[in-house]
C-alpha positions in Angstrom: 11.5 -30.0 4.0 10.7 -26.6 1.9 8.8 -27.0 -1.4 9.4 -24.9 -4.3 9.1 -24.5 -7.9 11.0 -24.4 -10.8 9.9 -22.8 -14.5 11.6 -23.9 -16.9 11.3 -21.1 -19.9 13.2 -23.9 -22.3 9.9 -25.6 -22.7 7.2 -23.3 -21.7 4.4 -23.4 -25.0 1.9 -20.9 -23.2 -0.7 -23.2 -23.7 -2.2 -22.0 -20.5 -3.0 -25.3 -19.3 -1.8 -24.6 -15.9 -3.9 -22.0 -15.4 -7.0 -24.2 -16.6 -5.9 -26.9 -14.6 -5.7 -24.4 -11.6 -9.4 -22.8 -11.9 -10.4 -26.2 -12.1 -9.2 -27.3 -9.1 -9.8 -24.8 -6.6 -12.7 -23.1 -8.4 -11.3 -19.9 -9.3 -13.8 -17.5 -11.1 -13.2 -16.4 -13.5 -11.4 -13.0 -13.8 -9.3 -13.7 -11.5 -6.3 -15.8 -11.2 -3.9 -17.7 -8.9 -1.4 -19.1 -11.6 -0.9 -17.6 -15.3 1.2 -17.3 -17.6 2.4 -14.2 -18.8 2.9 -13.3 -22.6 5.6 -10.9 -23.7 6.4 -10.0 -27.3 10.4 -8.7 -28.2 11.9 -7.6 -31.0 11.4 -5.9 -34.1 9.2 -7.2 -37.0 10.3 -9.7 -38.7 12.1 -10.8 -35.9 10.6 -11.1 -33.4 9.9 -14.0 -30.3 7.2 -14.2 -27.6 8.2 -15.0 -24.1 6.3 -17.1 -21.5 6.5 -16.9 -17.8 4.3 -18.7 -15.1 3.1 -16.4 -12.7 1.9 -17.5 -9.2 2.9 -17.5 -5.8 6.4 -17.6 -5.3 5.7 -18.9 -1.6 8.8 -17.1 0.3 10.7 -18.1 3.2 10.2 -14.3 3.9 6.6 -13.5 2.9 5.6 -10.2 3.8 1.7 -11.3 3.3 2.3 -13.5 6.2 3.5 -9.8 8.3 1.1 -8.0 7.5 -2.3 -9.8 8.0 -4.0 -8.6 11.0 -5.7 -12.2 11.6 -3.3 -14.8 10.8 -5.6 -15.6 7.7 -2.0 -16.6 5.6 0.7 -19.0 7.4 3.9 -20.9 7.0 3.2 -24.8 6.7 5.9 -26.9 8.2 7.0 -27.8 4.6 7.4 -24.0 3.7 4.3 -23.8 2.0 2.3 -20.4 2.4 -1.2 -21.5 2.9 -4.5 -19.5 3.5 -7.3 -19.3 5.5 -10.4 -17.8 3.7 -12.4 -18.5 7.1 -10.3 -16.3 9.1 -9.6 -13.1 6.2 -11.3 -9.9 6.4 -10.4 -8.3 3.5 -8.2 -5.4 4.0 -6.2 -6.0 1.3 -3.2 -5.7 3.3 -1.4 -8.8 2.4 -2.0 -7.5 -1.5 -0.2 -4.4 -0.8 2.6 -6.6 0.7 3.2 -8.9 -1.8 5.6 -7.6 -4.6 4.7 -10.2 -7.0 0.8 -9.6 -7.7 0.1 -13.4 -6.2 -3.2 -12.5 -4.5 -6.4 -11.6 -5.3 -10.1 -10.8 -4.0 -12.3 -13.3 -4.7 -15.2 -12.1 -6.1 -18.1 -15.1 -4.4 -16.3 -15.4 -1.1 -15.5 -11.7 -0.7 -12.1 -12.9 0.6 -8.1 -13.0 -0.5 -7.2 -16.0 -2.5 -3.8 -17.3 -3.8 -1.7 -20.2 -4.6 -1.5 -23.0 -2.1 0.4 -25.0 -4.4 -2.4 -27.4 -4.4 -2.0 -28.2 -0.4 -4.9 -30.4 -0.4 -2.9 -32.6 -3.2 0.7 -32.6 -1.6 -0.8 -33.9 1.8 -2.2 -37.1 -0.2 0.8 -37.6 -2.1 -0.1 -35.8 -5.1 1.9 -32.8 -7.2 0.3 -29.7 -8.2 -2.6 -29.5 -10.5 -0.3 -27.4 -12.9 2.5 -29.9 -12.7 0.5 -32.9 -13.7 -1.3 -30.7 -16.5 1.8 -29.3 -18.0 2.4 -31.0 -21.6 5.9 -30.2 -21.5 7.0 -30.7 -18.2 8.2 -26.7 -17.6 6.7 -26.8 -13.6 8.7 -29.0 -11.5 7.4 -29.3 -7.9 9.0 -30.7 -5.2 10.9 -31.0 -1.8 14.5 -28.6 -2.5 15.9 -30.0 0.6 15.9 -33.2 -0.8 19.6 -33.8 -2.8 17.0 -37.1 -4.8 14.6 -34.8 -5.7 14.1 -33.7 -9.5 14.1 -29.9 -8.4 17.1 -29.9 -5.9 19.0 -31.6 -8.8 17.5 -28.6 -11.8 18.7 -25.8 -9.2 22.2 -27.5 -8.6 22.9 -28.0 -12.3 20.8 -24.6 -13.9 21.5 -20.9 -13.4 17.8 -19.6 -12.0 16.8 -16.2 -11.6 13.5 -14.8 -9.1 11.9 -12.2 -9.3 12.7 -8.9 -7.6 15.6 -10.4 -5.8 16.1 -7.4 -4.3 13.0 -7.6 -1.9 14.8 -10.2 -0.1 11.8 -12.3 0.2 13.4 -14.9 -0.4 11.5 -16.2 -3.0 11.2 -20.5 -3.8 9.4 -19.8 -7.5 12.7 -19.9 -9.7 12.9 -19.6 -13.2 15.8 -20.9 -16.0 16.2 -18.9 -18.9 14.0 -16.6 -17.6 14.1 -12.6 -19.6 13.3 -9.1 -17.3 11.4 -8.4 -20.2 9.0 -10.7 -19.0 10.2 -10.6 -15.0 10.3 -6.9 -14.5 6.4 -5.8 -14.8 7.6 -2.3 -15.7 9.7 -3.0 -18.1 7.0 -3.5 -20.5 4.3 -1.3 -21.7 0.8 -3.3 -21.1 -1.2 -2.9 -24.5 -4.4 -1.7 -24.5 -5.7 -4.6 -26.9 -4.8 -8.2 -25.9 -5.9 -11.8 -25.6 -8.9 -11.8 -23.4 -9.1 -8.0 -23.7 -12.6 -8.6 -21.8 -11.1 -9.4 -18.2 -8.8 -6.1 -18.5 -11.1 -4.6 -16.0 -11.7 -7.9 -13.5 -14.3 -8.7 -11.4 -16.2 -8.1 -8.3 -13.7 -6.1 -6.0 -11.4 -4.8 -9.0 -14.4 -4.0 -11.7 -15.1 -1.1 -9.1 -12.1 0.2 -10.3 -12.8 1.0 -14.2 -9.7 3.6 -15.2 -6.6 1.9 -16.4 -3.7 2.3 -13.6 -0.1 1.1 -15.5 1.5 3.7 -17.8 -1.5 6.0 -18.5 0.8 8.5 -18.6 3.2 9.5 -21.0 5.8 11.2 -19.0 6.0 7.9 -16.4 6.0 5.6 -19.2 9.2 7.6 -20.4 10.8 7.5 -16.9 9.9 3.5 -16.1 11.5 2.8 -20.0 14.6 4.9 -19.4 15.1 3.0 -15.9 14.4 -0.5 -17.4 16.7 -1.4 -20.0 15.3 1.4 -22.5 12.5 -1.0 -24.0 10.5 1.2 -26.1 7.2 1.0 -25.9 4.4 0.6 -28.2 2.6 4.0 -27.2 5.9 5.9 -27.7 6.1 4.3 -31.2 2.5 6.1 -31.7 3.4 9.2 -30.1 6.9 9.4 -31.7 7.0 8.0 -34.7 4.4 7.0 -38.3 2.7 4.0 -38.3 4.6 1.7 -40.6 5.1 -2.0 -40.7 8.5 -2.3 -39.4 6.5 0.1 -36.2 3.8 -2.6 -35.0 6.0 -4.0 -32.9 8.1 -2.5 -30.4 11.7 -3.9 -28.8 9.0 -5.6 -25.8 5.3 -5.6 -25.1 3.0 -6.9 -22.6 0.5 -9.7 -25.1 -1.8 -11.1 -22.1 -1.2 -10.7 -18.1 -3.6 -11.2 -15.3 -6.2 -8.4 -15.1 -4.6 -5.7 -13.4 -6.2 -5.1 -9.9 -7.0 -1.7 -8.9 -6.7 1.2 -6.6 -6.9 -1.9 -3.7 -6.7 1.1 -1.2 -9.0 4.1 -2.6 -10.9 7.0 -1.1 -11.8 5.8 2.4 -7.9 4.6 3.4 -7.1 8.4 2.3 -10.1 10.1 4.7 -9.0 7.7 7.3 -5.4 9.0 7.3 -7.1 12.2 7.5 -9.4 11.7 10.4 -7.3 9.8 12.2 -4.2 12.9 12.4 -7.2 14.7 13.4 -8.4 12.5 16.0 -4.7 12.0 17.4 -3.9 15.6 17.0 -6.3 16.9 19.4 -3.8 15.8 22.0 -0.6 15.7 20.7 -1.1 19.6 20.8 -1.9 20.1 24.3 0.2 17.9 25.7 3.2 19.2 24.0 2.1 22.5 25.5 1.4 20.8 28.9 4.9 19.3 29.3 7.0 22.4 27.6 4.8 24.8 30.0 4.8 26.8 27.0 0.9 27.6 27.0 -1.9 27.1 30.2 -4.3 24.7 28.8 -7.7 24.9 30.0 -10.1 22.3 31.2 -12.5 23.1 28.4 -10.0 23.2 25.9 -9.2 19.3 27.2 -12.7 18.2 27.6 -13.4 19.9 23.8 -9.7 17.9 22.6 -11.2 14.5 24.4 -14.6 15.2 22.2 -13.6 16.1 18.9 -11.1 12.9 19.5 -14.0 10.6 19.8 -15.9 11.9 17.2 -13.1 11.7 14.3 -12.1 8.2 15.9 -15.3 7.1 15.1 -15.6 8.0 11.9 -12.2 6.8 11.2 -13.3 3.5 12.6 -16.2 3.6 10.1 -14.2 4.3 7.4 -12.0 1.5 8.6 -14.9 -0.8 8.1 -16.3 0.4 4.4 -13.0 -0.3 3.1 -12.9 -4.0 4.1 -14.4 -6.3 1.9 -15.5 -8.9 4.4 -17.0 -5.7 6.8 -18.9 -8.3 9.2 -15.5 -9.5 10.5 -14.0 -6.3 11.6 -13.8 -7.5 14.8 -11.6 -10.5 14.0 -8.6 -7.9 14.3 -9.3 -7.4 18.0 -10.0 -11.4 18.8 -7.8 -13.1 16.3 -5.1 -11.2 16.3 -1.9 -11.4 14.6 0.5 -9.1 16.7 3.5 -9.1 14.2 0.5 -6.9 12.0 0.7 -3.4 12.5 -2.6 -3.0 11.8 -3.6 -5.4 14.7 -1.1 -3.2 17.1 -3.1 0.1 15.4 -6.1 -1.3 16.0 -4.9 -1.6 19.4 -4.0 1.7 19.8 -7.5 3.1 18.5 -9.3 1.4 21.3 -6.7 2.7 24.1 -7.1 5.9 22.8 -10.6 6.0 22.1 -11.2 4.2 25.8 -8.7 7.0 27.5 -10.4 9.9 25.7 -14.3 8.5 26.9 -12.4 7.8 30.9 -11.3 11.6 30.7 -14.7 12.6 30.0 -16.1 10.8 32.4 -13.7 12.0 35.4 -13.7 15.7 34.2 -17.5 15.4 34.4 -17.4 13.8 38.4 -14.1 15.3 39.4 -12.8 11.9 39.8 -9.0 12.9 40.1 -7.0 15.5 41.9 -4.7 16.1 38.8 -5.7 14.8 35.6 -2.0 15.7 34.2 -0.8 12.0 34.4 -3.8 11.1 32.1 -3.3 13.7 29.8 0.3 12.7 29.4 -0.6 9.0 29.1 -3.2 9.3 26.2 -1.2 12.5 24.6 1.3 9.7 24.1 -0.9 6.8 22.8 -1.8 9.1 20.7 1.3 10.0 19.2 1.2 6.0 18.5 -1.8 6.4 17.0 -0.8 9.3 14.8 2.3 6.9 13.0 1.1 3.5 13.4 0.3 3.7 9.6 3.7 4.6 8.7 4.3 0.9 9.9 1.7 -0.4 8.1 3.2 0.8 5.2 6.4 -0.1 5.3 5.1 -3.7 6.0 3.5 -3.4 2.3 6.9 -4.2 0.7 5.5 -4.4 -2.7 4.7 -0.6 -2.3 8.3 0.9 -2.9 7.3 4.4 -2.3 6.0 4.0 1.1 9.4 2.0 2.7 10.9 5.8 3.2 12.5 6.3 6.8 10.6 9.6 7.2 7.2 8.5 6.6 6.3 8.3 10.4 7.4 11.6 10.4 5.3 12.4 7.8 2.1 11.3 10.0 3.4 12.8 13.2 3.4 16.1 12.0 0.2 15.7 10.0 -1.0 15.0 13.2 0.2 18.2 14.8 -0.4 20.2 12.2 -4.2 19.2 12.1 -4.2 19.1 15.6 -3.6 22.7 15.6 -5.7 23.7 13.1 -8.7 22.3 14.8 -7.9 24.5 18.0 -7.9 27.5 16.0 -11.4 27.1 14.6 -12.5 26.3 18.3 -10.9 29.9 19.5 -13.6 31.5 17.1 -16.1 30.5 19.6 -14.0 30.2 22.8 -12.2 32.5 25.2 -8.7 31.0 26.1 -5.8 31.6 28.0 -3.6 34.6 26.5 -1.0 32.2 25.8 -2.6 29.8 23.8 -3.1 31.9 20.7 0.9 32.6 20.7 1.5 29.2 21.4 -0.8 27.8 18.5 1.1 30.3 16.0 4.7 29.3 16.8 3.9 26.0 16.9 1.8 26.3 13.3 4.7 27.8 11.3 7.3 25.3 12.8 4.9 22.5 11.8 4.3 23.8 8.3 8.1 24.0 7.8 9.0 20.7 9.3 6.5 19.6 6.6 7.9 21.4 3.7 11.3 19.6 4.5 9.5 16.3 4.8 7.9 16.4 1.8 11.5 17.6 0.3 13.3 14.3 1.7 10.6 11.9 1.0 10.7 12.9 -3.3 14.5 13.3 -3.0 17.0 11.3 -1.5 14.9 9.0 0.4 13.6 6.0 -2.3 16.7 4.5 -4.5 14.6 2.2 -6.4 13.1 2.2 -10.2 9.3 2.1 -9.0 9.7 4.6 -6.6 11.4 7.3 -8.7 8.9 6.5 -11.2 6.0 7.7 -8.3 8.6 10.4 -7.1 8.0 11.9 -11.1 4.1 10.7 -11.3 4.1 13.1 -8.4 6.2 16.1 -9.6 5.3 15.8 -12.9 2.8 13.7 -14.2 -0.8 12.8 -12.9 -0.5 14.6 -9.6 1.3 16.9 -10.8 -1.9 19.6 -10.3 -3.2 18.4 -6.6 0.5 17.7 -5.0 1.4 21.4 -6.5 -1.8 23.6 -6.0 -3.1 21.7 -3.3 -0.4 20.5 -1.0 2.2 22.8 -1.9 0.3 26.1 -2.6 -2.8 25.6 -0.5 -1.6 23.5 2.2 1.9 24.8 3.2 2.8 28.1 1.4 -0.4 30.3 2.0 -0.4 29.1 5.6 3.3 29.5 5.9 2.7 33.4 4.6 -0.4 33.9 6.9 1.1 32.4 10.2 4.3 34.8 9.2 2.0 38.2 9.0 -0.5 36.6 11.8 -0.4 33.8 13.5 -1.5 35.4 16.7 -5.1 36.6 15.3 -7.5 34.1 15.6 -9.2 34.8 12.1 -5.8 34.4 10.5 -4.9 31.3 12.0 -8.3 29.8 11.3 -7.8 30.4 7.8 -4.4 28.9 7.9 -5.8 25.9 9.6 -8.5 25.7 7.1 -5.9 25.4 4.5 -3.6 23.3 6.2 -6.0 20.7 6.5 -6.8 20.7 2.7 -3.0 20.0 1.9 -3.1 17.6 4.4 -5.8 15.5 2.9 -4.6 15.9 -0.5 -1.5 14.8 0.6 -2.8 11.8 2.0 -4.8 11.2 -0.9 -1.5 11.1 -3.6 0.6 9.3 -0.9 -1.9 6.3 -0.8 -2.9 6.2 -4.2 0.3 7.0 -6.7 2.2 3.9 -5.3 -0.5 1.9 -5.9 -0.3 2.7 -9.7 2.5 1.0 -10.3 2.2 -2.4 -11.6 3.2 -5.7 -9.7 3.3 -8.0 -12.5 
């Protein structure tokens, strides 16, 4: 048994009773949305036609959601519904990241995710879904498409159907016929700034914190996603490029009405906790890789100051951890309930090893517990290395992100790590006296991290991302919003001045504490366009 839907374009009115039908059933506040219907207009005026498409969960066979969440708050039903927990979600936001159709949502009273269940509470009595009974027209069909008697296994063996972004393999059961990618691809249409219930363009609760409009703001991305998509022209372009005449208010397609768009659902605090966390990680990495190459004596201080510093920036990474959920209380549920297919469960994990290891260290430096501590420095150097690239995981489980499934992003975090690592050890040498190897050590090692950097960042906005969304983020970064931060900051600031200090001096102290100064800067502005600019694409 594996329910599934089927929209049938042929007869959709966009009345929007579904989406009454649906607030009305589950309570849905309004704002927010788990089924609606989307309104595109095409053509060119006179002639011109407005599209409807339902918009919901597409409940895949393949739901990333289900990957990602750290608490087993979304699961497969036996009859391949993808139902959800409220009681157990803690509001990371994760399984929003993950799912490439826009499905989910916070709710605004319960503080947690919310989605389609396609009205599970209905289907175990014997009942269809609220839209399908609603529906005037009979456009939603419900039902079992293992069954050969059922309405729907008969539409999909008779109708051509498309899904939307096929290409996710997903493996999505929401299938439309007639269906246009004007309306299926979100950025193949320019969202208007003026539509029907222009007052819920912002949302509520969780996404009214987020007040700046994210899709196509800027001109040089709305060029690039048009170009990609079929050429639609869109109706800023008409203003930009052309006079305002009557044959002009309307372009070839336009967004009419969509859900509210959502928000930077990862903002400030997922950014500093990249940040801290290389830190926090690097303070290791670093003297370990010295401990096992031989190329630099480590001291004892310099391990008891690495174990330190590593506590303190895991614990503010753990707060920052905290402030971004939106259920905070239930922070905990990723350690008790978890979901070990989530790499945020298995980074969570990692956090506590590490941060448990670090305080153990402390305490056997302090009553000279061990012989040798080598074997313990080895062990937590290299949970720390898991600690420094979990993310990249976490990222690449958030399939509806584009621009974070490169190849190289763990990478990417490992030498963040290193790099910040060493920069931290060369502010403590202001203050300390270490071993005359260290400095030499620190230098070599800085100008081959700030080059492996450069090349990452090359490969990750070149050759690594082959799809429309993620070229358009590869040009919002090179050329449109970020183009000022990724260049001054991240290029300038946090590889090229260090690069040209570490080549004069990376043996001085004072020169290399500068560098490090800078590196970190470019680190965190790095982190900071990473995590946001993917987000600004729009799901649906």
């Amino acid at each position: 048994m594996k329910y599934g839907f089927v929209i049938d374009n042929r007869k959709c009115i966009g009345c929007h009773a579904c989406t009454t039908a649906c607030k009305s059933e589950h309570q849905v506040p309004v704002g927010v949305n788990r089924t609606w219907v989307k309104q595109v207009e095409k053509g060119t005026f006179p002639d011109t036609r407005r599209l409807f498409s339902v918009m919901r969960c597409n409940h895949c066979t393949d739901a990333p959601c289900v990957s990602i969440c750290p608490t087993s708050a979304l699961d497969y039903r036996d009859d391949g519904i993808v139902d959800f927990d409220k009681d157990r979600c803690i509001g990371c936001k994760s399984c929003m990241q993950a799912c490439p159709y826009d499905a989910l949502y916070i709710d605004p009273e319960t503080h947690t995710a919310a989605k389609c269940n396609y009205c599970a509470n209905r289907i175990d009595v014997g009942l269809e879904p609220a839209c399908v009974v609603v529906c005037p027209e009979h456009a939603i069909i419900s039902g079992d498409m293992e069954n050969p008697e059922s309405e729907i296994a008969q539409l999909l063996s008779r109708q051509a159907t498309k899904v939307r972004k096929p290409e996710k393999s997903t493996q999505p059961n929401l299938f439309y016929i007639d269906a246009d990618d004007a309306s299926l691809i979100p950025t193949a249409t320019y969202q208007s700034d003026v539509s029907l219930w222009g007052s819920q363009s912002l949302g509520v609760g969780h996404f009214a914190k987020e007040a700046e409009k994210l899709a196509f703001t800027n001109t040089d991305v709305v060029t690039e996603l048009m170009n990609q998509n079929k050429g639609y022209l869109t109706e800023k372009e008409e203003r930009i490029t052309a006079p305002k005449s009557i044959d002009k208010v309307l372009s070839n397609a336009k967004q009419v009405y969509n859900t509210p768009q959502k928000g930077l659902l990862w903002g400030w605090e997922v950014s500093a906790y990249v940040w801290t966390k290389a830190i926090a990680a690097g303070m290791f990495i670093v003297p370990m890789i010295a401990l096992i190459s031989g190329w630099a004596e480590v001291q004892d201080f310099q391990w008891s100051a690495a174990a330190i510093t590593g506590i303190i920036f895991l614990a503010i990474t753990g707060v920052l951890l905290v402030m971004d959920l939106d259920q905070p209380k239930r922070f905990l549920y990723v350690l008790l309930r978890p979901h070990w297919e989530s790499w945020l469960v298995k980074g969570a994990y990692a956090i506590t090893a590490y941060g448990l290891l670090l305080s153990i260290i402390l305490v056997a430096q302090y009553f000279e517990l061990f012989a040798s501590f080598n074997w313990i420095y080895i062990l937590t150097g290299s949970i720390a290395v898991v600690v420094a690239i979990y993310t990249a995981f976490l990222f690449a489980q958030a399939k509806g992100r584009d621009f974070w499934q490169s190849p190289s992003m763990a990478m990417h975090m490992f030498t963040h790590s290193f790099l910040a690592g060493i920069s931290i050890f060369y502010l403590f040498s202001l203050v300390t006296i270490s071993h005359e190897s260290w400095l030499p050590f620190l230098g070599k090692a800085a100008l081959v991290g700030v080059i492996a950097n450069l090349c990452i960042i090359a490969i990750e906005l070149t050759i690594t991302h082959p799809t429309k969304d993620a070229k358009s983020v590869v040009q919002m970064i090179l050329k449109g919003k970020y183009f000022i931060p990724f260049w001054l900051f991240v290029i300038v600031i946090g590889n090229l001045a260090p690069l040209v200090l570490l080549s004069i001096g990376g043996y001085d102290k004072f020169t290399g504490s500068i560098s490090g100064i800078l590196i970190l800067i470019g680190i965190y502005y790095s982190n900071h366009i990473w995590v946001q600019a993917p987000q600004r694409i729009p799901l649906s």
